[in-house]
N, C-alpha and C positions, 0 to 999 in steps of 0.2 A: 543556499537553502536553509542552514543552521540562522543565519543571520534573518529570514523573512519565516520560519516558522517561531521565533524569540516575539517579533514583531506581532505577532498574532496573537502570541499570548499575551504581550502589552496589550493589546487593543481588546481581548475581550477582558480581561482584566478593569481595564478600564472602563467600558461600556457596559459592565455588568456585574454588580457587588455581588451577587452571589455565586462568580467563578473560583474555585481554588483552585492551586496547583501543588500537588507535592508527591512526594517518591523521594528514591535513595539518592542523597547528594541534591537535588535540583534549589536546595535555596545556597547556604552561605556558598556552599563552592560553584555556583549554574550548571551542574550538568556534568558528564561525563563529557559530552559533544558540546556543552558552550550554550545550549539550548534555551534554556532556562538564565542565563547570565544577566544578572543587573535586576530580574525581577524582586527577589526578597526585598532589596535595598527600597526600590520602589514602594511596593506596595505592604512589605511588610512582613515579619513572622506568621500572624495570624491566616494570612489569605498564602503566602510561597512559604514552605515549610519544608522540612527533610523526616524523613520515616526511619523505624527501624527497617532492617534488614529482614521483610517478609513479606512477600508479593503478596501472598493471598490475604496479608491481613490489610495491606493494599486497597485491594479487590473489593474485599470485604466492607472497609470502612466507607468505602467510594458508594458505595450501594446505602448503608444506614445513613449516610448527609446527605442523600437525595431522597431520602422519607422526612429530612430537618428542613426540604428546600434549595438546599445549596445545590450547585451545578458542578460537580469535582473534575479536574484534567488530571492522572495521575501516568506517570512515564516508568515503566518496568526498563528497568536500566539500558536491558541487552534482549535480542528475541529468545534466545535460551533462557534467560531468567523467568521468563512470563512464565513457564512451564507449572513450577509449581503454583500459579494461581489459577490452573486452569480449572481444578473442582468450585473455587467461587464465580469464574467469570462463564464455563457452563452453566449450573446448576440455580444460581441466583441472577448475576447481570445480564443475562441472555433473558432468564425468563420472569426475571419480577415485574416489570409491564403489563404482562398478559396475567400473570397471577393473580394482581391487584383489579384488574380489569381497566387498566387505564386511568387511576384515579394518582395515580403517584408516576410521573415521568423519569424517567430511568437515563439522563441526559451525564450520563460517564461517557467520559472520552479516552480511551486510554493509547498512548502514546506508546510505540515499541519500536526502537532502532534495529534493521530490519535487515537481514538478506546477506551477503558476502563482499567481495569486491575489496577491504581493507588488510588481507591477512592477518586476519584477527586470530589469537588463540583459540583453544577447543571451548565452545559453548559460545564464542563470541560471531559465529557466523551463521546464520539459520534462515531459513524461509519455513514460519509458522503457519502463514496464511491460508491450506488447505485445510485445517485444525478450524479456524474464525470464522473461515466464509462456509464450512457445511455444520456452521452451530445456528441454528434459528436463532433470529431476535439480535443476531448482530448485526451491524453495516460495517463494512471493512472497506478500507481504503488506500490506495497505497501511490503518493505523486513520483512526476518523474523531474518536475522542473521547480524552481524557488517557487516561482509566482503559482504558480500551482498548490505548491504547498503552501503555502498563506491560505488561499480560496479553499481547500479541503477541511482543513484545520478549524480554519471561522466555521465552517459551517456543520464540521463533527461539533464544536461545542454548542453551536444553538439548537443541534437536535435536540427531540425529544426520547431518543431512543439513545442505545449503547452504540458508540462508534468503536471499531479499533483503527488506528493511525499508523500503519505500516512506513516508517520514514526510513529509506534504502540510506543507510548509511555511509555508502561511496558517494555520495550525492551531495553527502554535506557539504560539502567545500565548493560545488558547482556553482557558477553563477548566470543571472540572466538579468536583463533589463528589460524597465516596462515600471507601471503601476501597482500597487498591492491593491488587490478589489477583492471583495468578497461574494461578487454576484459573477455572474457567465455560469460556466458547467457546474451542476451540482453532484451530489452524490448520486450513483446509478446512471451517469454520464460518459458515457467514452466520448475522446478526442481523437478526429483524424489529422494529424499532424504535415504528410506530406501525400500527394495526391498520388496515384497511378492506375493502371487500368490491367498488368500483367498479373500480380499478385498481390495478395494485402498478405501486411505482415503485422502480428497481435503482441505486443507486452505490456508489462506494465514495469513501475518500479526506477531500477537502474538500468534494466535490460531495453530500457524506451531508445537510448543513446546510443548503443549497441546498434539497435535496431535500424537507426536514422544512417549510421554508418555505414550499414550492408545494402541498405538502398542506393545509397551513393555509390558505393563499388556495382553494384548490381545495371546503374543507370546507363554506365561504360558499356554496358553489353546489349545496349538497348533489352532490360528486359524494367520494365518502370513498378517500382512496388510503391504500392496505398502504405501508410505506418497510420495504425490503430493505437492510441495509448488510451488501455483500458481504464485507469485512473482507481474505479468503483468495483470492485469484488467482487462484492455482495452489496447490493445488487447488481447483476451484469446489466448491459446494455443490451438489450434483444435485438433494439431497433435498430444502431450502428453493425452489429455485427451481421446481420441477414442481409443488411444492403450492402456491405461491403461486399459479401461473398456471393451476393447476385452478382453486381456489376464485373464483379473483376474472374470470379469461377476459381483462384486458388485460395487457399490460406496457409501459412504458416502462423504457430502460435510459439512464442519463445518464453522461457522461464528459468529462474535459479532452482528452484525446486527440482527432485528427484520427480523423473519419467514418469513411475508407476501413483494411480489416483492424483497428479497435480491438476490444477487449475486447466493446465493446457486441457485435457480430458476433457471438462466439463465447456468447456469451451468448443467444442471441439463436436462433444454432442448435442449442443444445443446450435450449431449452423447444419449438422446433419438434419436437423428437423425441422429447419425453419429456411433452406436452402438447397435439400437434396438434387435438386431436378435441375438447380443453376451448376453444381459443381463439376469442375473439368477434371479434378482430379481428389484424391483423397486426403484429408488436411493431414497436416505435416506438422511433427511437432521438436523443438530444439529447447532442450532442458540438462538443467541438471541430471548424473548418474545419481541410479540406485545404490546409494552408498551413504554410509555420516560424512560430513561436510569434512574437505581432508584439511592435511595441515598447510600453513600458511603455502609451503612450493610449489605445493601440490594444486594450489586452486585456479589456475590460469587456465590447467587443463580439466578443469572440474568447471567451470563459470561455461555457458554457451558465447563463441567466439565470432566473429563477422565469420571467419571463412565455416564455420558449420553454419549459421545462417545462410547464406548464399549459396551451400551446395543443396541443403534442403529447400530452398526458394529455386533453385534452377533442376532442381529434381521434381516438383512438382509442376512447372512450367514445360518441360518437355514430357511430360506424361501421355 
């Protein structure tokens, strides 16, 4: 994934002189993750560059080069880090779009290495993404596979709007074969990944793999779950997810995120409204504990695992 989102930024790099890239570290050294590697040398100081050490002013500056024309990518190091740039990427990057009335396009992309899974130190494990997708005027996105991440990427930076690029950073090292394309599913697209008709099961992220996992185990029991990978945030998929949850009548949603207000919620109430009358049982949700992200030992039993996937899929299957 780290190798096919690099590529991406090669390519719009290339296809388009008025993309930059920069944040902490992403030129001479590439990246914290590798991410960023080989572009400076490419393309240059002027277009890959390194920042001081200040997300918002980050943020900030990302917002004044798209009133100059430029189309900026800039990468907050770590999902903790983004925090402090949260009053510029609320307050201006969400809403300077609609402020200007559309005469100035608001095409930031901002990159944030995302979610758990690496036993990272304190501040280095986070799931931000209920913070981005209930900010109006964002599009949040978050892949689960390489080639995916290539396709999300290309297409956060040719918006015209503010993307955030949620890249699950267990993920990096993943690999897949296939093409790099930038067309198929775009943003506000879910993907159903494997078919079934017993239960569909929802994530996104790294928990996509997880998810693919517990259907396998799940398949042994003749009980066959659908895998939804939600890909797009904000915007959700209305349309995949009502039909999921007609045809099949369960849902599980899975997530890194803490239980109380996650994604899964709003997921959650939006097939309550758009599917009540198909449901055989009440959606089910497998997440993250109500708690700050623990330390590195501690997260095996903090991350949602196949076998709590599969008791909450075979709990609501016998309902």
């Amino acid at each position: 994934m780290s190798g096919a989102l690099n590529r991406a930024l090669y390519d719009a790099l290339a296809e388009d002189p008025r993309v930059l890239v920069f944040g902490e570290d992403v030129g001479r050294s590439g990246g914290v993750f590798r991410v960023t590697d080989g572009l400076q040398a490419e393309y240059g100081e002027a277009r890959v560059f390194d920042t001081p050490i200040s997300e918002a002013g980050i943020a900030g500056a990302a917002v004044g080069l798209c009133f100059a024309g430029w189309r900026p990518v800039v990468e907050m190091q770590f999902d903790a880090f983004s925090y402090p740039a949260m009053e510029q990427v609320v307050d201006h990057v969400a809403k300077m779009r609609m402020r200007v009335r559309g005469r100035v396009d608001l095409s930031i992309t901002l990159r944030i290495p995302a979610f758990g899974g690496i036993k990272g130190k304190e501040h280095h494990g986070e799931s931000p993404e209920t913070y981005y997708a209930h900010t109006a005027g964002l599009k949040v996105v978050a892949p689960s596979s390489a080639l995916d991440a290539y396709r999300l990427l290309r297409q956060a930076i040719a918006d015209p709007d503010p993307v955030i690029v949620l890249e699950p950073k267990a993920r990096y090292w993943s690999k897949e074969s296939g093409e790099l394309a930038n067309d198929g599913p775009g943003i506000g697209d879910a993907r159903v990944l494997r078919d079934g008709e017993t239960v569909t099961l929802v994530a996104y992220g790294a928990m996509v793999t997880r998810v693919l996992d517990a259907a396998a185990v799940l398949a042994e029991e003749a009980i066959t779950a659908r895998v939804v990978d939600l890909r797009s945030l904000s915007p959700l998929d209305d349309g995949v997810l009502e039909r999921c949850a007609r045809e099949t009548g369960r849902v599980v949603v899975v997530h890194e995120a803490p239980r109380s207000v996650g994604l899964g919620a709003e997921v959650a109430a939006r097939i309550m409204e758009l599917a009540f009358d198909h449901l055989q049982a009440p959606v089910a949700r497998v997440t993250g504990w109500d708690t700050p992200y623990p330390p590195a030992s501690l997260e095996p039993l903090y991350l949602p695992s196949v076998e709590r996937i599969c008791d909450a899929a075979r709990k609501v299957v016998a309902y």
